[in-house]
C-alpha positions as CSV (number, residue, x, y, z in Angstrom):
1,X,6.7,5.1,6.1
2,X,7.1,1.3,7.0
3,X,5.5,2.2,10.3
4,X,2.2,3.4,8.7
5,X,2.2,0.2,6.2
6,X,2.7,-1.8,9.3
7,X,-0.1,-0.5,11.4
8,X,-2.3,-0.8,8.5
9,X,-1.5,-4.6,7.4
10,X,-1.8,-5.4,11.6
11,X,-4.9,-4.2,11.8
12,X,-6.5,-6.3,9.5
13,X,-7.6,-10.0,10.0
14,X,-5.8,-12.7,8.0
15,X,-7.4,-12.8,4.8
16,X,-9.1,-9.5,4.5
17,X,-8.6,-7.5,1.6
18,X,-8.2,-4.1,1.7
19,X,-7.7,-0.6,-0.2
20,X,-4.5,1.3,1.0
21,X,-6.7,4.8,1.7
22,X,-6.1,8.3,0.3
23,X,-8.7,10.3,1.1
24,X,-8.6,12.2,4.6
25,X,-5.5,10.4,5.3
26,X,-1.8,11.4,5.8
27,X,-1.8,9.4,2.3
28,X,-3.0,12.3,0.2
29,X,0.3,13.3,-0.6
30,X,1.5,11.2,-3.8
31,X,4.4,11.0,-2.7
32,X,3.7,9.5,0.9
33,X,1.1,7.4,-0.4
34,X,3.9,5.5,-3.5
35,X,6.0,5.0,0.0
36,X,3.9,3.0,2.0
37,X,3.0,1.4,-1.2
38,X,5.9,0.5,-2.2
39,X,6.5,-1.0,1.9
40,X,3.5,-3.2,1.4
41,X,4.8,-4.5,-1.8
42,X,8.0,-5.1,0.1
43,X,5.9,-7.1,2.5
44,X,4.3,-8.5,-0.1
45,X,8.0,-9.9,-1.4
46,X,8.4,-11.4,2.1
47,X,4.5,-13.3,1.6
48,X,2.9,-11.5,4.7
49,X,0.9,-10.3,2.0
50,X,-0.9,-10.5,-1.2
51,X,-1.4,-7.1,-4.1
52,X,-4.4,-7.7,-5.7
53,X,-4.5,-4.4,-8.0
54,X,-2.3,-1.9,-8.3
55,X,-2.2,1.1,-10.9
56,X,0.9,3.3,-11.6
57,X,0.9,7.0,-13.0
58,X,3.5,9.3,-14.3
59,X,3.9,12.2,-12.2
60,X,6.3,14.3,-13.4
61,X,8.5,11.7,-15.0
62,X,8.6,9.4,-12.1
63,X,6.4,6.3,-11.9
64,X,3.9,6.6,-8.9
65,X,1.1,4.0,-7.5
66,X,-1.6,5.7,-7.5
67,X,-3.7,3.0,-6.3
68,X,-3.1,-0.4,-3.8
69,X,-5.2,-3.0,-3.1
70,X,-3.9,-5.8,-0.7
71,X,-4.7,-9.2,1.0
72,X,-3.6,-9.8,4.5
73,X,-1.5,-13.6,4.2
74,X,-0.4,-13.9,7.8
């Protein structure tokens, strides 16, 4: 999953914010997208970038991000 989060945050200019997609994407699956959410917030840690919003659900027990929204640093 770090690949995809990789590509994504790469192909954004410095300082552009940006919504981690669902829709149409390989990230329709809840699980896939809480993955490559979870690697952004992981770059995040490392300041490559920023979270803006974030929202979490339980599914099935298990806390999920349901929703990521990101500003490129570097």
């Amino acid at each position: 999953m770090a690949l995809i989060a990789e590509k994504l945050v790469s192909a954004m200019p410095v300082g552009a914010t940006s919504v981690l997609p669902r829709a149409g994407t390989t990230l329709e699956n809840a699980y896939v997208y809480d993955a490559v959410a979870r690697d952004l917030q992981l770059s995040a840690g490392r300041g490559e970038l920023e979270i803006t919003d974030q929202c979490v659900e339980d599914v099935g027990g298990e806390p999920l991000i349901r929703h990521l929204e990101f500003r490129r640093l570097r």
